[in-house]
PyMOL Python script that loads the backbone (N, CA, C, O; Angstrom):
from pymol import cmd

cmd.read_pdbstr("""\
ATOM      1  N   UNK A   1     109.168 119.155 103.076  1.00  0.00           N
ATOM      2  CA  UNK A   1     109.853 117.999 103.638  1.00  0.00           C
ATOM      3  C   UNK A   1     109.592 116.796 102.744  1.00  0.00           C
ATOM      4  O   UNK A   1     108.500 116.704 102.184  1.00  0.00           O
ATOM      5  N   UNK A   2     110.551 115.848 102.575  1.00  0.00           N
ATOM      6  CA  UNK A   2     110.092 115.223 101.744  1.00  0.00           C
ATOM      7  C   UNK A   2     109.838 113.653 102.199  1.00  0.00           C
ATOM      8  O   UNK A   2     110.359 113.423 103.290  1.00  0.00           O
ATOM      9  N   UNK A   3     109.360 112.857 101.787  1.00  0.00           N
ATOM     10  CA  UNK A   3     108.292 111.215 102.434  1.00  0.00           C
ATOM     11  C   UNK A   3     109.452 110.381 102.364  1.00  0.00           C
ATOM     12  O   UNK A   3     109.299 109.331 102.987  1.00  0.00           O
ATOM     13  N   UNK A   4     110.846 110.545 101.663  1.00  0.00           N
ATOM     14  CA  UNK A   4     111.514 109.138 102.210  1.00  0.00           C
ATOM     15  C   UNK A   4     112.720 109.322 102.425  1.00  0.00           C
ATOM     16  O   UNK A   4     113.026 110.441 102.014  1.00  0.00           O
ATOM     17  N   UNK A   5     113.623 108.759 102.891  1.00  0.00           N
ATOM     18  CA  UNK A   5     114.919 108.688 103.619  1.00  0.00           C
ATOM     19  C   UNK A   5     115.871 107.978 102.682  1.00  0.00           C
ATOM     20  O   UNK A   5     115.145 107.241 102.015  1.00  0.00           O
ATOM     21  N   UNK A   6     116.738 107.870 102.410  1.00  0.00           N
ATOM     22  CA  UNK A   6     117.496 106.778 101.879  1.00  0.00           C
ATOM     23  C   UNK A   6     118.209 106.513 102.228  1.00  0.00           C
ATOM     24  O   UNK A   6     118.754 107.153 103.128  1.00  0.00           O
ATOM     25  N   UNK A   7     118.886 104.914 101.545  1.00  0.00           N
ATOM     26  CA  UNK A   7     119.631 104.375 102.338  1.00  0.00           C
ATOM     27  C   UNK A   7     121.117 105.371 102.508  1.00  0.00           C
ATOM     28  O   UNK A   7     121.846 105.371 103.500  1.00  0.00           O
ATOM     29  N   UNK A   8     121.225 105.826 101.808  1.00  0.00           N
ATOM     30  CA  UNK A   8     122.659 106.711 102.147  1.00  0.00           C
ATOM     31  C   UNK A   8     122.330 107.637 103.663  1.00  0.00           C
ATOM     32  O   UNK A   8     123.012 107.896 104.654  1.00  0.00           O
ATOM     33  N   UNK A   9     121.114 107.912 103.295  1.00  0.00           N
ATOM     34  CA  UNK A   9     121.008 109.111 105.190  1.00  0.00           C
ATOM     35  C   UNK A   9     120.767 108.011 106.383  1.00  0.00           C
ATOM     36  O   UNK A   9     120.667 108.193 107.597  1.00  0.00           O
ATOM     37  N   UNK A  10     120.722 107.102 105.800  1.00  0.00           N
ATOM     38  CA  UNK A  10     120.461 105.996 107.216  1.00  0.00           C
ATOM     39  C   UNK A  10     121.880 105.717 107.568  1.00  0.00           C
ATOM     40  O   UNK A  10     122.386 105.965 108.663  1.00  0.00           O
ATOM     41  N   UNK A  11     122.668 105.007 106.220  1.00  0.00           N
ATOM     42  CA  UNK A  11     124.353 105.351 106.650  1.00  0.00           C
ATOM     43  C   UNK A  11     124.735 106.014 107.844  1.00  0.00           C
ATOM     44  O   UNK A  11     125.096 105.658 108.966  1.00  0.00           O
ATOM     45  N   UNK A  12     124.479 107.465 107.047  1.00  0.00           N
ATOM     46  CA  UNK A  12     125.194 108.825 107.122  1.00  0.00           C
ATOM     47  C   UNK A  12     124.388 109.274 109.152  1.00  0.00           C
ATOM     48  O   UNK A  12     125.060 109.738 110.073  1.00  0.00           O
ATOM     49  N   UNK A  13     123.284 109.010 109.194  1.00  0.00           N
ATOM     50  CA  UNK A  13     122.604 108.557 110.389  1.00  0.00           C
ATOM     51  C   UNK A  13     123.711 107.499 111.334  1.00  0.00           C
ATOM     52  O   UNK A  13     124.569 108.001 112.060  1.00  0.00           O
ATOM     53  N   UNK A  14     123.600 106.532 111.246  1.00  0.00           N
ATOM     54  CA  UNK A  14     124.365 105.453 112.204  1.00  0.00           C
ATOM     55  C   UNK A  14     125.813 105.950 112.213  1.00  0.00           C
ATOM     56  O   UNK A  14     126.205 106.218 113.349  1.00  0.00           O
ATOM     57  N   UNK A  15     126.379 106.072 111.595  1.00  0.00           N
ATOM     58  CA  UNK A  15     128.131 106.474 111.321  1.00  0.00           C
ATOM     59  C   UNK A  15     127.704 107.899 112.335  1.00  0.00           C
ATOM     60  O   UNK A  15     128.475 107.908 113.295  1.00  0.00           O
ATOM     61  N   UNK A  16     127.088 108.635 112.373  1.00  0.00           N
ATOM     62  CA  UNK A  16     127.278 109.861 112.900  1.00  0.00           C
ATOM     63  C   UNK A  16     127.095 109.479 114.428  1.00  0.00           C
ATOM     64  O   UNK A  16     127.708 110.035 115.339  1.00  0.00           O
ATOM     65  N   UNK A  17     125.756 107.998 114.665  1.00  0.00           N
ATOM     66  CA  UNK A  17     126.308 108.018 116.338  1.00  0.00           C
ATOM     67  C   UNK A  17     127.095 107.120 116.767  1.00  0.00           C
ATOM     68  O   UNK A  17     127.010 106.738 117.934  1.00  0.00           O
ATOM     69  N   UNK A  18     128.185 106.516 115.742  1.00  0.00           N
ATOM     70  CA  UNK A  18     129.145 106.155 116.136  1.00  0.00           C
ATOM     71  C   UNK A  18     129.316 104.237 115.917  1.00  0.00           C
ATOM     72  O   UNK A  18     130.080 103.547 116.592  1.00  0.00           O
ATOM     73  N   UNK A  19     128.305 103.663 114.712  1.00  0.00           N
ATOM     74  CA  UNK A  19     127.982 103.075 113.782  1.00  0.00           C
ATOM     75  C   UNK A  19     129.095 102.430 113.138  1.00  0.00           C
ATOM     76  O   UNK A  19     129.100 102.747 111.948  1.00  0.00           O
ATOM     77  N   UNK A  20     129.909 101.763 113.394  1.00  0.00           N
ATOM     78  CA  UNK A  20     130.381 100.737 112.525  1.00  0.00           C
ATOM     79  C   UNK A  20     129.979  99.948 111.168  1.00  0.00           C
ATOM     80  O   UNK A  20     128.786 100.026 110.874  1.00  0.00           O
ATOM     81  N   UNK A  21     130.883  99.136 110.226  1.00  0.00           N
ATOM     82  CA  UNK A  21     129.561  97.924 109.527  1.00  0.00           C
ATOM     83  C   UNK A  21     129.546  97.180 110.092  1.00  0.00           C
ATOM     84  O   UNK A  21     128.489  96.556 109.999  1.00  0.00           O
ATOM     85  N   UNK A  22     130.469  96.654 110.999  1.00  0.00           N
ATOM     86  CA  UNK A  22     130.070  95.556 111.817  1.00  0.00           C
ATOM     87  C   UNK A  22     129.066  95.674 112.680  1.00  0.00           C
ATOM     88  O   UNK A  22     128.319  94.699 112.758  1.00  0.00           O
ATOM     89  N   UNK A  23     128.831  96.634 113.378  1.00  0.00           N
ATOM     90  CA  UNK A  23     127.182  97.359 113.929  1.00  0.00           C
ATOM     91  C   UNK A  23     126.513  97.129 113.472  1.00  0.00           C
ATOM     92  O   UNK A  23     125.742  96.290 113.939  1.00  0.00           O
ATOM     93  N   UNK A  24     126.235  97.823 111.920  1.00  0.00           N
ATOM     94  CA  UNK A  24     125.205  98.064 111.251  1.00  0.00           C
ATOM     95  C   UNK A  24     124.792  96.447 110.860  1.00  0.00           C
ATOM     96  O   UNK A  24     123.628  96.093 111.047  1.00  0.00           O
ATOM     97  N   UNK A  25     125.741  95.533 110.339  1.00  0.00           N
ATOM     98  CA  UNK A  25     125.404  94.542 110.164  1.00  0.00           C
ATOM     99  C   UNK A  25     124.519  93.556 111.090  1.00  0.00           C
ATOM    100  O   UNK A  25     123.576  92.834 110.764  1.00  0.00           O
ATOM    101  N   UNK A  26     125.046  93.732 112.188  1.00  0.00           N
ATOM    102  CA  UNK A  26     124.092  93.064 113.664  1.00  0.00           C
ATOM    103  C   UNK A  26     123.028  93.531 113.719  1.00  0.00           C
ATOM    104  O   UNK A  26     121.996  92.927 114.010  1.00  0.00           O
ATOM    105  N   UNK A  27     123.176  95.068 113.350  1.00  0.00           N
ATOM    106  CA  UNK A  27     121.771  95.883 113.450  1.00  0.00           C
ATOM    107  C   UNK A  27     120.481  94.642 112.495  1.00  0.00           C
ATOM    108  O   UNK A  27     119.848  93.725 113.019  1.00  0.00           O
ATOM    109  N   UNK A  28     120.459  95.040 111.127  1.00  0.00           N
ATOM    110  CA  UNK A  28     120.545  94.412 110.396  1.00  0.00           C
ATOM    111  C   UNK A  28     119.917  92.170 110.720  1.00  0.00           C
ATOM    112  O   UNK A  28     119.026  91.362 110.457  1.00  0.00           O
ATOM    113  N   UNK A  29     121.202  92.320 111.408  1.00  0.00           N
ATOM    114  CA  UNK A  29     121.018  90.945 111.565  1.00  0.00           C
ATOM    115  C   UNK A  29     119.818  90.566 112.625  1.00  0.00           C
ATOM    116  O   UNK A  29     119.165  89.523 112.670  1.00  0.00           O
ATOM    117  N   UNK A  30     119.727  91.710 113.448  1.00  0.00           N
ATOM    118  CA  UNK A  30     118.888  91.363 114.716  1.00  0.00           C
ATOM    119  C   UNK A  30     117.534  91.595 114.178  1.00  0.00           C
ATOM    120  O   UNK A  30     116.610  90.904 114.607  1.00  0.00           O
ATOM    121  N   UNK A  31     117.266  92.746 113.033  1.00  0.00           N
ATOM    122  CA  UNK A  31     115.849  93.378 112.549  1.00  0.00           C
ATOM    123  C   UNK A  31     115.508  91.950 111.954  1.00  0.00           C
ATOM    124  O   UNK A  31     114.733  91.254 112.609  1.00  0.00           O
ATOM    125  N   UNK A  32     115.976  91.498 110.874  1.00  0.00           N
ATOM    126  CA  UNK A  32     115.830  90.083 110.197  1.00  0.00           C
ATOM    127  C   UNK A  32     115.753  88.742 111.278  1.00  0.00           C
ATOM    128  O   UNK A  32     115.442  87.628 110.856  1.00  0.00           O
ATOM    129  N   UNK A  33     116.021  88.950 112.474  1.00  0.00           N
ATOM    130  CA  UNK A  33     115.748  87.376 113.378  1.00  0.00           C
ATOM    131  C   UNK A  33     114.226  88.036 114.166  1.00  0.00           C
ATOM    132  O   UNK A  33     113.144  87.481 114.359  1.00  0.00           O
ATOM    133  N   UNK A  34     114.499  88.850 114.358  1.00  0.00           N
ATOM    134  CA  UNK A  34     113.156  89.730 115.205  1.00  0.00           C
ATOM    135  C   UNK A  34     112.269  89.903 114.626  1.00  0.00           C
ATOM    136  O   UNK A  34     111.266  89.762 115.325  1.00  0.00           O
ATOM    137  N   UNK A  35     112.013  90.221 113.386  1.00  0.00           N
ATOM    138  CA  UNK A  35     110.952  90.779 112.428  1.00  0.00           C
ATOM    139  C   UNK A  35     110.920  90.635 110.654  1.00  0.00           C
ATOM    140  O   UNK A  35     110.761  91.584 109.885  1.00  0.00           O
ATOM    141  N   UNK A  36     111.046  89.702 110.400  1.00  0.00           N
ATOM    142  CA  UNK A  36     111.571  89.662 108.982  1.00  0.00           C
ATOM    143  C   UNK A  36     110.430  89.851 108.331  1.00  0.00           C
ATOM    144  O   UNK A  36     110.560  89.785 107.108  1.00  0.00           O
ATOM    145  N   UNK A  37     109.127  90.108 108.802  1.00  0.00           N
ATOM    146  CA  UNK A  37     108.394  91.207 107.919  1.00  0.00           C
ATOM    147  C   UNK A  37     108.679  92.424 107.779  1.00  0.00           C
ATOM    148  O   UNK A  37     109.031  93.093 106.807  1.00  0.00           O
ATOM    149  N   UNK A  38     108.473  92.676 108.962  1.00  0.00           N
ATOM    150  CA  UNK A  38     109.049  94.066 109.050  1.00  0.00           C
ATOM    151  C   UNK A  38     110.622  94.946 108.457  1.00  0.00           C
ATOM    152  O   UNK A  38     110.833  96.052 107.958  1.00  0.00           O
ATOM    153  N   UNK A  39     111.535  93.707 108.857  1.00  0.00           N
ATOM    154  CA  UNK A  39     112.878  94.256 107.690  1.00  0.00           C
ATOM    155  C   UNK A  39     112.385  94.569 106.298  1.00  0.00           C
ATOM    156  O   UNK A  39     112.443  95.601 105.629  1.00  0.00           O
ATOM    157  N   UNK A  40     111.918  93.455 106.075  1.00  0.00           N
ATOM    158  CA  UNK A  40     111.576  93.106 104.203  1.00  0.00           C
ATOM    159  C   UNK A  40     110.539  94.549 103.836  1.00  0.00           C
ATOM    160  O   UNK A  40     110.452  94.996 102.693  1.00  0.00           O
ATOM    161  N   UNK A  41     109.690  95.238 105.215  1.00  0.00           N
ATOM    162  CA  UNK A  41     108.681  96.567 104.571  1.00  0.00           C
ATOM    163  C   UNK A  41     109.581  97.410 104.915  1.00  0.00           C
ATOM    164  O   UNK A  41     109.356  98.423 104.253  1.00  0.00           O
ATOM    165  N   UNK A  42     110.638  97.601 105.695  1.00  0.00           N
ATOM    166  CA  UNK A  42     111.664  98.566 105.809  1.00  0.00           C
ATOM    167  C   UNK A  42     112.204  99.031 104.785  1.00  0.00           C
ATOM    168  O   UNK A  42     112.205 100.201 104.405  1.00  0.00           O
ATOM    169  N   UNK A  43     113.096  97.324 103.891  1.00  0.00           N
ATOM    170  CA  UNK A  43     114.132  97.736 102.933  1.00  0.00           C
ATOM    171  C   UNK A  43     112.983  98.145 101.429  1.00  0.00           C
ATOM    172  O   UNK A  43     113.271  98.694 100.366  1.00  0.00           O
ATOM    173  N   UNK A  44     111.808  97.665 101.875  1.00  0.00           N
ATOM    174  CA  UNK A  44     110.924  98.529 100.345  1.00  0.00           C
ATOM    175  C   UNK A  44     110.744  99.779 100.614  1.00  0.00           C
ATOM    176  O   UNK A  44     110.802 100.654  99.751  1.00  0.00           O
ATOM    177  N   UNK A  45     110.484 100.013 101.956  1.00  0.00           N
ATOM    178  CA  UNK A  45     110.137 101.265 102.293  1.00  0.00           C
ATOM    179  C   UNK A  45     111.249 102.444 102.002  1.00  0.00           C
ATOM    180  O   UNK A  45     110.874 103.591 101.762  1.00  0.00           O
ATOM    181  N   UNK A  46     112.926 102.010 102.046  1.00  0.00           N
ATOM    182  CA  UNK A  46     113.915 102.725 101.712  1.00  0.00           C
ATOM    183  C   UNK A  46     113.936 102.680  99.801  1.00  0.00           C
ATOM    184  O   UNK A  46     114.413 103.568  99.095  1.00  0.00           O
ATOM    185  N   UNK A  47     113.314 101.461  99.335  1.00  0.00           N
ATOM    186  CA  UNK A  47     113.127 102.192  97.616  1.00  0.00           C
ATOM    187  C   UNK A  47     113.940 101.057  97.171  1.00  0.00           C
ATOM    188  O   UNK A  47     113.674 100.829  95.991  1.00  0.00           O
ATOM    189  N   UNK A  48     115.008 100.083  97.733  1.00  0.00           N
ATOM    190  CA  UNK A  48     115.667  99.086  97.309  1.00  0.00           C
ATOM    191  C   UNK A  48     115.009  98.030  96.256  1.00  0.00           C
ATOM    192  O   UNK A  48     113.987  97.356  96.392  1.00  0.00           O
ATOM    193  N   UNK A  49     115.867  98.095  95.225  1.00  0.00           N
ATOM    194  CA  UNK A  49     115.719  96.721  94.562  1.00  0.00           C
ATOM    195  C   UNK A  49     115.305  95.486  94.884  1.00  0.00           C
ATOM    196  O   UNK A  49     115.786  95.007  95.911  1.00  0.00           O
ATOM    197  N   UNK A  50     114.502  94.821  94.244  1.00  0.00           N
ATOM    198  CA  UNK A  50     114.223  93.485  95.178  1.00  0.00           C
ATOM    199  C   UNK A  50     115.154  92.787  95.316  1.00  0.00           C
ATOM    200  O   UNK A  50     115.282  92.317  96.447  1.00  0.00           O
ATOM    201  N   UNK A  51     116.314  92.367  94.151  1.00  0.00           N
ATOM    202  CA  UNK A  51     117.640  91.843  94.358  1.00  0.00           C
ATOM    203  C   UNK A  51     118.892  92.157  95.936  1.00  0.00           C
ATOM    204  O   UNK A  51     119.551  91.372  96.617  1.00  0.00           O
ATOM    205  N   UNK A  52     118.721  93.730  95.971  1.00  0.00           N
ATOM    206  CA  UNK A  52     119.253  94.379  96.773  1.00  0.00           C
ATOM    207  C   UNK A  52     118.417  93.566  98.188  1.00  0.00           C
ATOM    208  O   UNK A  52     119.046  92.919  99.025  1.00  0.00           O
ATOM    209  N   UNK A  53     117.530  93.682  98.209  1.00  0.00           N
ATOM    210  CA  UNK A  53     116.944  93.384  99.482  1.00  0.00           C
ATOM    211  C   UNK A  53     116.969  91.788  99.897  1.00  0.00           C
ATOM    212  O   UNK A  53     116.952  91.367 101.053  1.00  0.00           O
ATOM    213  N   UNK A  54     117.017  90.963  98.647  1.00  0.00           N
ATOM    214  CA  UNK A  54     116.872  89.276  99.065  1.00  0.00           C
ATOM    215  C   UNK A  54     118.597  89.215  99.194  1.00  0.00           C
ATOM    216  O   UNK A  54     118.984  88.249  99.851  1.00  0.00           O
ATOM    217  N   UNK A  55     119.758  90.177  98.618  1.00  0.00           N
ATOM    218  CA  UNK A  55     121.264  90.055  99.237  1.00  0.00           C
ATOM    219  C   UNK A  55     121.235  90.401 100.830  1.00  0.00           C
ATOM    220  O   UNK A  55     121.842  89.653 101.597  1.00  0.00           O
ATOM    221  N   UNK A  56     120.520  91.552 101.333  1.00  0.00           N
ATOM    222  CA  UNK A  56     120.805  92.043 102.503  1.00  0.00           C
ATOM    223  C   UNK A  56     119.862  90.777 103.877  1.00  0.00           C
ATOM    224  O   UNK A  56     120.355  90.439 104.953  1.00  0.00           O
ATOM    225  N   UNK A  57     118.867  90.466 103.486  1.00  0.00           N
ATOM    226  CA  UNK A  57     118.001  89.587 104.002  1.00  0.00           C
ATOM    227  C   UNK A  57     119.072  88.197 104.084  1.00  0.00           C
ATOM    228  O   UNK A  57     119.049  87.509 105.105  1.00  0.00           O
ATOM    229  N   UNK A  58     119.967  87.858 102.981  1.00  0.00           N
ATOM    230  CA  UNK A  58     120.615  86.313 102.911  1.00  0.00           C
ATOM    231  C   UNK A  58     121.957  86.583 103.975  1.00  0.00           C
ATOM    232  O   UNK A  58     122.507  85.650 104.560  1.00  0.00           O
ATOM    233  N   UNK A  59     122.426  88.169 104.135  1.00  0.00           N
ATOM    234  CA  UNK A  59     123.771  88.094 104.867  1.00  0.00           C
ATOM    235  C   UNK A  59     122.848  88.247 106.065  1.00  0.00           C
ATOM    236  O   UNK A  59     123.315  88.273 107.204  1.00  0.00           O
TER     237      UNK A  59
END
""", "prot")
cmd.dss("prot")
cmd.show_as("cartoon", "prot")
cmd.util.cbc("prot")
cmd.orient("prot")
């Protein structure tokens, strides 16, 4: 089994229970008002670029 997920199976995850981007984005938006430590060890934890992550953190 292997230690990390990526962002494509997290996609491929939400779209399968029925996941929008407009979802995912709120998703998203709510992790970052609720926990923006925790987003910010999420999106390292998925392997993202730091660039990638200070775009997803600014929308």
């Amino acid at each position: 089994m292997k230690n990390k997920v990526t962002v494509e199976e997290w996609v491929k995850r939400f779209r399968a229970i029925g996941l929008d981007d407009a979802v995912m984005h709120k998703w998203h938006e709510l992790f970052e008002n609720e926990n923006p430590e925790g987003h910010q060890s999420f999106l390292e934890w998925l392997g993202l670029p730091a660039e990638r992550i200070r775009e997803i953190r600014q929308q």
